[in-house]
Each structure stands twice: as structure tokens, then as C-alpha cells.
C-alpha positions in Angstrom: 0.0 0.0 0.0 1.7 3.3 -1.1 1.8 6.0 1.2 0.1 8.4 -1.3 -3.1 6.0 -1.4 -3.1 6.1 2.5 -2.6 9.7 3.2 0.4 9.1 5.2 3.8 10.3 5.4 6.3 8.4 7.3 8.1 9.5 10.4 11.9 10.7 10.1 13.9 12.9 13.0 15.7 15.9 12.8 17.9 16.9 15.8 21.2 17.1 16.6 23.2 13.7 18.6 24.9 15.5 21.7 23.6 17.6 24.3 25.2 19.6 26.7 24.7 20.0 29.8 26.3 22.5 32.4 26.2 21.3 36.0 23.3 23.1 38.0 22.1 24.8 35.1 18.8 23.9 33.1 19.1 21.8 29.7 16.4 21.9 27.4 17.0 19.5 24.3 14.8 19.7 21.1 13.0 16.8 18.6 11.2 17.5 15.5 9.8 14.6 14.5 7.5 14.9 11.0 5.3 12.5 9.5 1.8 12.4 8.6 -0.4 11.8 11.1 1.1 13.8 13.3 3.8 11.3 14.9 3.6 10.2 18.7 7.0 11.6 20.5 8.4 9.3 23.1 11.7 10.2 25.5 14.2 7.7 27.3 17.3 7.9 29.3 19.4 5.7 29.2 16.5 3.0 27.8 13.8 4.0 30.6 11.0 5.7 29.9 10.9 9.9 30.9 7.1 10.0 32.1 5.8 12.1 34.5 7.3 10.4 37.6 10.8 9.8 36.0 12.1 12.5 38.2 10.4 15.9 38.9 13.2 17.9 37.2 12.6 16.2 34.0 9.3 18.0 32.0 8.5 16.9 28.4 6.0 19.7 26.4 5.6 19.5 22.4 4.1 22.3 19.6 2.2 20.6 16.8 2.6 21.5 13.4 0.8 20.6 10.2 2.9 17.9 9.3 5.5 17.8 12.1 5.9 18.0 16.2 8.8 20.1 18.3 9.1 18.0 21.7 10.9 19.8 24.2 12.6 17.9 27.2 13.8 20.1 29.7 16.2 19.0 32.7 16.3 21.3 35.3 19.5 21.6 37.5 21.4 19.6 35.9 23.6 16.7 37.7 26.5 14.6 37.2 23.9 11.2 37.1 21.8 13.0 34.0 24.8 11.8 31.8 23.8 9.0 29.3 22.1 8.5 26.3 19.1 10.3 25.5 16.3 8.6 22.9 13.5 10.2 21.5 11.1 8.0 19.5 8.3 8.6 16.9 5.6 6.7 16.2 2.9 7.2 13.5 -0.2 7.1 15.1 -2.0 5.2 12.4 0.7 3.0 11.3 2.7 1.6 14.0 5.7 0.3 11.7 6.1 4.0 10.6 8.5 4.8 13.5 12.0 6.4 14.0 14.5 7.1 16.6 17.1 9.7 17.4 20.0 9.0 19.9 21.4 11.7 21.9 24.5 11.3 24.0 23.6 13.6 27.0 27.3 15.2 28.8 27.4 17.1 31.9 30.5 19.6 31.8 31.2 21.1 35.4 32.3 25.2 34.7 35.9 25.9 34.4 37.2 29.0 34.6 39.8 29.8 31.7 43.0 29.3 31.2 46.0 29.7 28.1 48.9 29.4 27.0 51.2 30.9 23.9 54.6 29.7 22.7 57.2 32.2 21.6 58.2 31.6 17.8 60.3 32.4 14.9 59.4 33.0 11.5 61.3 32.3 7.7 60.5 35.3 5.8 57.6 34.6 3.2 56.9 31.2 4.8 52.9 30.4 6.1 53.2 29.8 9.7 50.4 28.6 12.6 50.6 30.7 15.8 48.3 28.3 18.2 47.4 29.0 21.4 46.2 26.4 24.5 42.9 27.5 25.5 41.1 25.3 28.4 38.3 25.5 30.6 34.3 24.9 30.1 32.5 26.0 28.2 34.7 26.5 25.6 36.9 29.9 25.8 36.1 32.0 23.1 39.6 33.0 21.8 40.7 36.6 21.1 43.8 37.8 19.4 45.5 40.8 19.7 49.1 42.7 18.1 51.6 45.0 20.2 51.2 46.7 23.8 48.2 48.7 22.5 46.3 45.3 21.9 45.1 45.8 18.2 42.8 43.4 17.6 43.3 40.9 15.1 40.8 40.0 12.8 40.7 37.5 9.4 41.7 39.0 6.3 44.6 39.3 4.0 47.4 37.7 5.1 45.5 36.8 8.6 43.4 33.8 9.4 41.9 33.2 12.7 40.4 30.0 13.7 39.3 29.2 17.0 42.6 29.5 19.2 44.9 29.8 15.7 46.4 32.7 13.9 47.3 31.9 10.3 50.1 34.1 8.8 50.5 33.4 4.7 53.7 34.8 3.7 55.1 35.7 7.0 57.3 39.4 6.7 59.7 40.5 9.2 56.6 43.4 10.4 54.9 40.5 11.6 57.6 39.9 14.3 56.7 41.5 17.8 54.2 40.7 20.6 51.3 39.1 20.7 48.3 38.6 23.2 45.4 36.7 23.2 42.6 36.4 25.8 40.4 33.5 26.8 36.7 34.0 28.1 33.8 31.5 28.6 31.6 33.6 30.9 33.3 32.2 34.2 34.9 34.5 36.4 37.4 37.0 34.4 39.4 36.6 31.2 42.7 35.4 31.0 45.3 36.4 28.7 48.8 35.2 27.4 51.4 36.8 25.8 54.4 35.8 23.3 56.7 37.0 20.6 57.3 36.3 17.0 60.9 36.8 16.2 63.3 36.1 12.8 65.7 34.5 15.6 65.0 31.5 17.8 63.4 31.2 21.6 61.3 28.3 22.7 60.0 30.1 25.8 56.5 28.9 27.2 54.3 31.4 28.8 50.9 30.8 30.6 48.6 32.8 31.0 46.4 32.9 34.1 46.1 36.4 34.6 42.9 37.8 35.5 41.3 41.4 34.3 43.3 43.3 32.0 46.9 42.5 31.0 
């Protein structure tokens, strides 16, 4: 029996396979499930269930669309044991084999304040070179880069590439020797900031950065 003759269109997922979570903050992770009838939406953990008396801090709610459903399931305060593998199922209401299933690996990340770290380098004139600094903490530092003791910021374009926590140089020149700075910050506590040198000669100095507020 073709689906056209029945009316129905079968169920398929969209949503992304990781969620995560920050500890004692609230999650909330999104299902679309489409199909026609509108599909039933069914959450597990871990295999189990997520009904009403799963645990209190876990709430499913859902907005129906013409030919899809958005279900929401929202985790409130979110602990170390909420770590696992999420499943959220779809099942046609009118044909029972028309079903689908997302997996969603559910991490809990504890905030980190931020931390990095910058290498002093030297350059060959016209060479492409990778400046890369160690950013840590959670979430993610977002990565900031910066030229000279009047912190010009660096930005992509030209000869410049950033990406992430690396500064791209295409045909390095002796004006791009000098100091360099670049700044973590995820949100937690202050920034932090690092500093290092490229040079035409050679030094293999490390310096971390862990100070906090302005450099």
C-alpha cells in the first residue's frame, strides 16, 4: 500500500546527537519529528522511559505543526547522574511500523574558569606559519587575538586567518615579528590572557597565561 493512497507520510527525525549540559544549570533538548499523522514523541534515558514520575526535574512539552511535532525535554538543575544517552522516538499514530529514533549522548561539563597558554616563535620570511594558542576551561573559551602593547585586535583578512585559538600568517614578513596577546573567556569568572613573541631569531619560551582582568 503506497503512502500516497493512504494519506500518510512516514516518520523521520531531525535533531542534533549530543547535548550539553552544564552542571546546576537547566538543559532543554529539542525533537522534530514529522510525518503524517502527526507522529507520537516518546523520551528515554538511558533505555527508561521519561514520564511524568521519571524525576520531577525532567518536563517533556511539544508544539504541533501541520505535518511535524517540536518536543521539548527540559532537565532542570542539571547533575553529574543525568549523563547517558538520551532517545527520542516517533511513532505514527495510524501505522505503527512507521516509526523512527534519534540517539542523543547527554554530557554534563562542570564550569571551568579559563585558562591559556602561547609559545614564543620564529618565522622564515615569506613562509605560512600557525601561531596556536592552548585555550582550556568549560564551556569553551572563546579565543581573542590581539598585536603590540596597544592590543590591536586581530581580525581575518589578507594575510591573517583566525580560527578558533589559531592565527594563520601566509607569507610571514619580518613586520609581523613583535608581541602578541590573546585572551580567553567563557563567561566564568574574568578573562585570561597570554602573551608571546614572534621573532626572525630563535626562543622556545612557554608562557601561561592565568592572569585575570586586564593584562
Amino acid at each position: 500500500v503506497s503512502t500516497q493512497s493512504t494519506g500518510t507520510i512516514p516518520v523521520s527525525i531531525d535533531g542534533n546527537d549530543r547535548a550539553e549540559g552544564v552542571y546546576n544549570e537547566n538543559l532543554q533538548v529539542l525533537c522534530q519529528a514529522n510525518g503524517y499523522p502527526l507522529p507520537v514523541v516518546t523520551w528515554y534515558k538511558d533505555s527508561e522511559e521519561i514520564t511524568a514520575v521519571y524525576d520531577p526535574r525532567y518536563s517533556i512539552t511539544q508544539e504541533s505543526f501541520k505535518d511535524h511535532v517540536i518536543s521539548k525535554l527540559q532537565v532542570l538543575s542539571v547533575k553529574d547522574a543525568d549523563a547517558g544517552m538520551l532517545t527520542c522516538r516517533a511513532v505514527n499514530q495510524k501505522v505503527s511500523t512507521f516509526a523512527a529514533e534519534l540517539e542523543i549522548e547527554f554530557v554534563v561539563g562542570h564550569e571551568i574558569a579559563p585558562s591559556i597558554s602561547l609559545s614564543d616563535i620564529s618565522i622564515q620570511v615569506d613562509s605560512s606559519i600557525v601561531f596556536e594558542a592552548l585555550a582550556h576551561g568549560y564551556p569553551t573559551p572563546v579565543v581573542t587575538w590581539f598585536k603590540g602593547q596597544d592590543r590591536v585586535p586581530i581580525l581575518t583578512g589578507g594575510r591573517y586567518t583566525v580560527a578558533d585559538s589559531s592565527l594563520l600568517i601566509d607569507g610571514a614578513q619580518s613586520s609581523d615579528t613583535g608581541l602578541y596577546v590573546v585572551k580567553a573567556y567563557n563567561g566564568v569568572g574574568s578573562a585570561a590572557y597570554a602573551n608571546a613573541t614572534i621573532s626572525l631569531g630563535v626562543n622556545n619560551a612557554l608562557i601561561i597565561g592565568t592572569t585575570s582582568g586586564a593584562f
